[in-house]
C-alpha positions as a printed Julia matrix, in Angstrom:
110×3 Matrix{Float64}:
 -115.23   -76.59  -10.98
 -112.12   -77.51  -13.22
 -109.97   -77.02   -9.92
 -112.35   -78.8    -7.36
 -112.27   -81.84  -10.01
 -108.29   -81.98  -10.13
 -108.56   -82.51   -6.59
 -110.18   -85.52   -6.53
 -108.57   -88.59   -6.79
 -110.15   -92.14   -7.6
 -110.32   -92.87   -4.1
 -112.91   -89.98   -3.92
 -114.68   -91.09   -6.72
 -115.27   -95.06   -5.7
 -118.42   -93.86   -3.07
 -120.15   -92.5    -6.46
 -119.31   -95.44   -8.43
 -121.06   -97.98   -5.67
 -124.48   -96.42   -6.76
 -123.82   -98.06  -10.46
 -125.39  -101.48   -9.61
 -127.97  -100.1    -7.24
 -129.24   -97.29  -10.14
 -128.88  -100.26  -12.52
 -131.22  -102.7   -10.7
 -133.86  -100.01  -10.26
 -137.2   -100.07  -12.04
 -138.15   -96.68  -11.27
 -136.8    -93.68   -9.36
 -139.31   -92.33   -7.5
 -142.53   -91.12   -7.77
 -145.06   -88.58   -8.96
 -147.3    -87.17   -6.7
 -151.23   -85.71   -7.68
 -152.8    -84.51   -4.68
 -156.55   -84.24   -4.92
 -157.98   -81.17   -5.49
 -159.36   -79.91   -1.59
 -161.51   -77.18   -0.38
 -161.4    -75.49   -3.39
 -157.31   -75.75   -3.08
 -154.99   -76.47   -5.83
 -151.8    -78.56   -4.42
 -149.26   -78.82   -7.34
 -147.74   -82.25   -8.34
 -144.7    -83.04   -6.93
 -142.11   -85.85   -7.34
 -140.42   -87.54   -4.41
 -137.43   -89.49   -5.0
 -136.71   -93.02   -3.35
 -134.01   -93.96   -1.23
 -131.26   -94.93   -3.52
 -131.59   -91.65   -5.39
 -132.17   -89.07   -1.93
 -128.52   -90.83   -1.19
 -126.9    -90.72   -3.91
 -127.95   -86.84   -4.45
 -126.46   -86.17   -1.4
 -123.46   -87.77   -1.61
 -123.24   -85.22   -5.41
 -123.6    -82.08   -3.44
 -121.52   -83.27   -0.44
 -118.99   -83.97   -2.84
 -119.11   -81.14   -4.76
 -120.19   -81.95   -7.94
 -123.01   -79.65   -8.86
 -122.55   -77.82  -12.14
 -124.37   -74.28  -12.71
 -125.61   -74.67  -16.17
 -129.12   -74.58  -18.09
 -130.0    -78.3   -17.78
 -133.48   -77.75  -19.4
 -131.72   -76.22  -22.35
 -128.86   -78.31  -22.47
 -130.99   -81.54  -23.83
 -128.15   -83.58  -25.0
 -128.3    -86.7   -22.28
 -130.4    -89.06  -24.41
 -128.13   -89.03  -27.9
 -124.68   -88.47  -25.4
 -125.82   -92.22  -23.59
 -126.33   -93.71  -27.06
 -122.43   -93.48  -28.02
 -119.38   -94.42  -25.87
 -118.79   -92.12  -23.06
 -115.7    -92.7   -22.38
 -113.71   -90.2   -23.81
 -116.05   -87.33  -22.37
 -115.14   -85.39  -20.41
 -116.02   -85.04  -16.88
 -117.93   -81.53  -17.1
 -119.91   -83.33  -20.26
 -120.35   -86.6   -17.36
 -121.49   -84.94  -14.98
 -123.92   -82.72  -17.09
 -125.16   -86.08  -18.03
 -125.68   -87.24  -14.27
 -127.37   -83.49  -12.86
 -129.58   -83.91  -15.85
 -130.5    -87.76  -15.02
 -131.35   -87.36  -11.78
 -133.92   -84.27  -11.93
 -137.43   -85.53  -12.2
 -138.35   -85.43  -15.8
 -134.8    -85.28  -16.72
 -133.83   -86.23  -19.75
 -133.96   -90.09  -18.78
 -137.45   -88.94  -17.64
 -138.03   -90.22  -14.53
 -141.86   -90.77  -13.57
């Protein structure tokens, strides 16, 4: 990942970055399904993301920037937003954005 990342310049990054105000002005991001129990069938929740956020994952994986790590375990996106991120580094960023955008991520979308 440390090599795919060097490749990128800002002018790769700016299509990511347009999501900012859209994320920002969002109330929720997406929704929990509960499908009523039928015919003696069990249908497990599921959770469908809206627009914004079906875009903006794909525009993560098209560009790359899907980390293999244990993002259940990892758990640190809650006290990592409450400081300055700015001097993270971008593994530690984009941890904090794959963790965001699972349903009940850390930012614990429902």
């Amino acid at each position: 990942m440390p090599s795919h990342l060097a490749t990128l310049a800002l002018e790769n990054w700016k299509p990511l970055f347009r999501f900012i105000p859209r994320i920002q002005a969002k109330k929720g991001f997406g929704k929990w399904h509960y499908p009523k129990k039928e015919s003696g069938v069990f249908i497990m929740p599921y959770f469908s993301f809206g627009r914004t956020e079906r875009e903006f994952l794909k525009l993560v994986y098209r560009m790359q920037l899907v980390i293999s790590f244990d993002w259940g375990k990892w758990g640190r996106t809650r006290s990592i937003l409450r400081r300055d991120v700015s001097r993270l580094n971008i593994l530690t960023l984009l941890k904090v954005v794959l963790t965001s955008a699972r349903p009940n991520g850390e930012l614990g979308y429902r």
